[in-house]
C-alpha positions in Angstrom: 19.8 -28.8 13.5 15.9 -29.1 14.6 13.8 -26.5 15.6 12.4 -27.7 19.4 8.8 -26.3 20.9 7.1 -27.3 23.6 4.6 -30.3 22.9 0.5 -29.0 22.7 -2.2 -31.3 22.6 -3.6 -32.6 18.7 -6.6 -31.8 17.5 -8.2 -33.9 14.8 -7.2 -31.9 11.3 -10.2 -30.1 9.9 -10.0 -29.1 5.6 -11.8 -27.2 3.1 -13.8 -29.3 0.7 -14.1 -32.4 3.2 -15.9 -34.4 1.3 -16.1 -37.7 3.3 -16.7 -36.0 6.2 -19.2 -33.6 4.9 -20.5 -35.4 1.5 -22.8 -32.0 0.7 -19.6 -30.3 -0.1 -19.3 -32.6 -3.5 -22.3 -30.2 -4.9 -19.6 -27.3 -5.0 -17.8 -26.8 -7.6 -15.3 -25.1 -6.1 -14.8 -28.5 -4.5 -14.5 -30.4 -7.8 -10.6 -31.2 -8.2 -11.2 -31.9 -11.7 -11.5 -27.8 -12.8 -9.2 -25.6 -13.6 -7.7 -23.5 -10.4 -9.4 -20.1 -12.3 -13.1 -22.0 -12.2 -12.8 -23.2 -8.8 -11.3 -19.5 -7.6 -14.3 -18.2 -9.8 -17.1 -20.9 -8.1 -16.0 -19.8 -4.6 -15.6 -15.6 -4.8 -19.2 -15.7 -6.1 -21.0 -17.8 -3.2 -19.2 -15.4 -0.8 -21.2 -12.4 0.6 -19.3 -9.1 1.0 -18.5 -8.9 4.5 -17.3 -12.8 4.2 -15.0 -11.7 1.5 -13.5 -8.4 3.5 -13.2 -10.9 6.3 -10.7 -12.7 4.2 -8.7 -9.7 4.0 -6.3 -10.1 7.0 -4.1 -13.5 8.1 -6.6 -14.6 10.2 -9.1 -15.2 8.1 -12.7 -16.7 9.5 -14.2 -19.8 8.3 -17.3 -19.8 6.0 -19.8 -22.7 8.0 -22.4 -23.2 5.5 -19.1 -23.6 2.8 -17.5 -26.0 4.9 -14.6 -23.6 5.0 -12.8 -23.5 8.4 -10.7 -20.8 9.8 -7.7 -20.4 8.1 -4.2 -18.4 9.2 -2.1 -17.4 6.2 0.8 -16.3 8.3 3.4 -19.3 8.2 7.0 -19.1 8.2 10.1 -20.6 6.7 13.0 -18.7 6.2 15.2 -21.0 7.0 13.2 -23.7 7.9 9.7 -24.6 9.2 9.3 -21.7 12.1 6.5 -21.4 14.5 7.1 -18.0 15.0 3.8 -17.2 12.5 0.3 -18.2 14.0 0.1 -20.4 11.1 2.3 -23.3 12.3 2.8 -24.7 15.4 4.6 -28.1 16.7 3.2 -31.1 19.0 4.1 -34.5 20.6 3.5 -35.9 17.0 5.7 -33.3 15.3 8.1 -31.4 18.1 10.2 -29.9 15.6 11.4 -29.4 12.3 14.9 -28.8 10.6 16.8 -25.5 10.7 19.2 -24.6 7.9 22.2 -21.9 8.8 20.6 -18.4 8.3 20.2 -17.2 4.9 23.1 -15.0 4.9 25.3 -17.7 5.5 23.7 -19.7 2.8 23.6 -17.4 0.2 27.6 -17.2 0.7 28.3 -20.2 -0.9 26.6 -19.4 -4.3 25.3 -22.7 -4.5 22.4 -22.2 -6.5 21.5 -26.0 -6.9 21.7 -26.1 -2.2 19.2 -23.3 -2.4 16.9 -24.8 -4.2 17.3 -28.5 -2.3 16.5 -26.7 1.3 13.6 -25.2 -0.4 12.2 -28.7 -1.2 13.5 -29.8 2.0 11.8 -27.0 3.5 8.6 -27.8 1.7 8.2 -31.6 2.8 8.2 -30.9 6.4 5.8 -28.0 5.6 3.6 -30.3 3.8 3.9 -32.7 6.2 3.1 -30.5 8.9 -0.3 -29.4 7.1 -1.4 -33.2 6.6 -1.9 -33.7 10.5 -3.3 -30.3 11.1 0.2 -28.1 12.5 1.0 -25.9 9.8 -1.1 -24.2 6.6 0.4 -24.1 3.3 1.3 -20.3 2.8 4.6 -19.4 3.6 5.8 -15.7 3.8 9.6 -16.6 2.6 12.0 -16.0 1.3 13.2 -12.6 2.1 15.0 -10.8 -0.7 15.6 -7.3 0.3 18.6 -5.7 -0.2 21.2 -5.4 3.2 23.0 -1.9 2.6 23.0 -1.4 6.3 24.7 -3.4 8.6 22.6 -1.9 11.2 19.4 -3.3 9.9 18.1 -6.0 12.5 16.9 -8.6 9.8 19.6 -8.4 7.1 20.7 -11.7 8.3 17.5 -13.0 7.4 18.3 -11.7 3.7 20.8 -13.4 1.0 22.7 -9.9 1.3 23.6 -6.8 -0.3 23.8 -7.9 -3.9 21.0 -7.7 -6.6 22.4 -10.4 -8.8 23.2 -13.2 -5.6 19.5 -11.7 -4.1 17.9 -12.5 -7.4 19.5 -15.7 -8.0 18.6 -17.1 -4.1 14.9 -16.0 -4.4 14.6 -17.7 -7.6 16.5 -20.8 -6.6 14.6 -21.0 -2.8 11.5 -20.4 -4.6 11.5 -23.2 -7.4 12.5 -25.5 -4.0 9.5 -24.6 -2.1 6.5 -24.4 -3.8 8.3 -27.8 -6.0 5.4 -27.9 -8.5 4.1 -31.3 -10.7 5.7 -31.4 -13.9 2.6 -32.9 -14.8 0.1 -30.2 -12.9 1.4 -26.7 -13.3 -1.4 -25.5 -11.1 -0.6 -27.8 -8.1 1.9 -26.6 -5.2 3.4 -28.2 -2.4 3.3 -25.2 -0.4 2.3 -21.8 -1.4 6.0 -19.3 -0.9 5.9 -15.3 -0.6 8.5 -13.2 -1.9 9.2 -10.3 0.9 8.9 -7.2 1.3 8.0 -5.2 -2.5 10.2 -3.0 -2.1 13.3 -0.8 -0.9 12.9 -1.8 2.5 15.8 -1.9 5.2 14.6 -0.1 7.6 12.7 -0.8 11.2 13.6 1.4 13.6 16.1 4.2 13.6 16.4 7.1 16.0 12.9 7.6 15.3 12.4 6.6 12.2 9.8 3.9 12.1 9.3 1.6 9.0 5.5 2.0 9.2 5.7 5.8 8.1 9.4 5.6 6.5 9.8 7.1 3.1 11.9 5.3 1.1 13.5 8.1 -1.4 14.6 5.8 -4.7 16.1 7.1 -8.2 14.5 4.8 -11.2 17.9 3.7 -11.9 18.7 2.4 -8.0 14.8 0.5 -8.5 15.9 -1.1 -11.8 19.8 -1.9 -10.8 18.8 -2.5 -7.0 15.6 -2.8 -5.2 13.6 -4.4 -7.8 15.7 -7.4 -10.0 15.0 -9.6 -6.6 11.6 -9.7 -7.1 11.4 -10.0 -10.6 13.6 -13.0 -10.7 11.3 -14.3 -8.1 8.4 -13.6 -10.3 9.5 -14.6 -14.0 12.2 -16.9 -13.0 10.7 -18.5 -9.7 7.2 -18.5 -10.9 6.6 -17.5 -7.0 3.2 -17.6 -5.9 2.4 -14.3 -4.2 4.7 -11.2 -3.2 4.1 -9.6 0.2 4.4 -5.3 -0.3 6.2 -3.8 2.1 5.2 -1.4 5.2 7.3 1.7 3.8 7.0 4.4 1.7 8.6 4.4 -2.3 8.7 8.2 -3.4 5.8 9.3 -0.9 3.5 6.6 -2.1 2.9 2.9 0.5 3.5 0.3 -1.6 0.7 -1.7 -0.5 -1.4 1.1 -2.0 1.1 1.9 -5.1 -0.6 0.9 -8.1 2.3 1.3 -10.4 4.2 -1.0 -8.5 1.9 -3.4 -7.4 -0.7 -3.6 -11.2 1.7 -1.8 -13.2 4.7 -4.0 -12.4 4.2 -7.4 -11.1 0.9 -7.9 -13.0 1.9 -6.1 -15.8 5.5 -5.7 -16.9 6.5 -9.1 -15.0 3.3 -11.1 -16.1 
């Protein structure tokens, strides 16, 4: 199946660290493919000034002129195939549309670990593809592991389901597809995935219950049997790139300001 859009004009593709276009740009080392990912990182955060550096903060993240950085969107999306329902991606007359796997629901029913993994990298190409002619960036906020307990939950199809194990295993198996790293560079990725949304989230809306101010009341043992092996399998097993915190509550605490969860957990116990 493809994903059809409406054709919008092209626009010539502009990148960071343009060197033939912009051969001043060779002087940063940031720019210098041959360093380590850790140097260049390190090159770049200290040329930035402050407010260029909260600026990078949100999705839409402004461009840095005197860098040669342009504006960059972070919000992409590929669920179940490259979507242009983020700002990050969008299809033309040269590419009007890209393929659409069943819903991730009805994939993860087949316990096919081996098919997750091939419409990650399937995934992945068009993504890449996308990004070479300007359409589409190269982060990508998929897959979505949480937990469906409640049929009533509007995105659950978007999820592999209600079980931990089959969650962790999908997330893991989508992952490894997507990003499809170089054997021979560990550093390099096709495309940047995101495991969503850290953590016990299934919840939106709910006679009144909204899932920016939900509170998510969780025993240790549901976290460890439940809620968290998903994203840990994403992490240690899927060697994912980021992890996206989620808009709720764990326990009284947001988990986008939770250190435990966030320092403690991902960057600690799962490093």
């Amino acid at each position: 199946m493809l994903c059809f859009r409406p054709a919008l004009a092209q626009t010539q593709p502009v990148y960071a660290c343009d060197v033939a276009n912009n051969p001043g740009l060779k002087d940063f080392s940031f720019c210098d493919p041959s360093l380590g990912v850790q140097a260049r990182v390190s090159d770049l955060v200290s040329k930035l000034t402050l407010p260029e550096k909260i600026g990078w903060l949100v999705n839409a993240a402004k461009g840095v002129s005197r860098l040669g950085i342009p504006n960059y969107e972070w919000w992409s999306e590929a669920l179940n195939g490259v979507s242009d329902v983020g700002p990050g991606t969008r299809f033309s007359s040269l590419v009007p549309g890209a393929t659409t796997f069943p819903q991730v629901i009805l994939t993860a029913a087949t316990f096919n670990e081996s098919l997750f993994e091939t419409i990650g990298k399937v995934v992945s190409i068009e993504a890449r593809a996308m990004y070479n002619v300007g359409l589409a960036g190269l982060t990508f906020w998929s897959p979505n592991i949480n937990i469906f307990r409640d049929p009533r939950w509007g995105r659950g199809q978007k999820t592999p389901g209600e079980d931990p194990v089959l969650s962790s295993k999908y997330g893991a198996a989508y992952v490894r597809g997507l990003p499809q790293r170089d054997e021979g560079d560990k550093e390099g990725l096709k495309v940047a995935a995101c495991c969503k949304h850290y953590t016990a989230y299934d919840v939106d809306n709910w006679k009144g219950i909204q899932r920016y101010t939900f509170n998510a009341v969780v025993t240790q043992q549901d976290m460890d049997d439940t809620f968290q092996p998903p994203f840990k399998s994403c992490v240690l097993d899927g060697n994912v790139a980021s992890v996206m915190c989620s808009y709720n509550q764990v326990n009284g605490k947001p988990t986008c300001g939770d250190p435990d969860l966030l320092a403690g957990v991902i960057r600690g116990q799962w490093k």
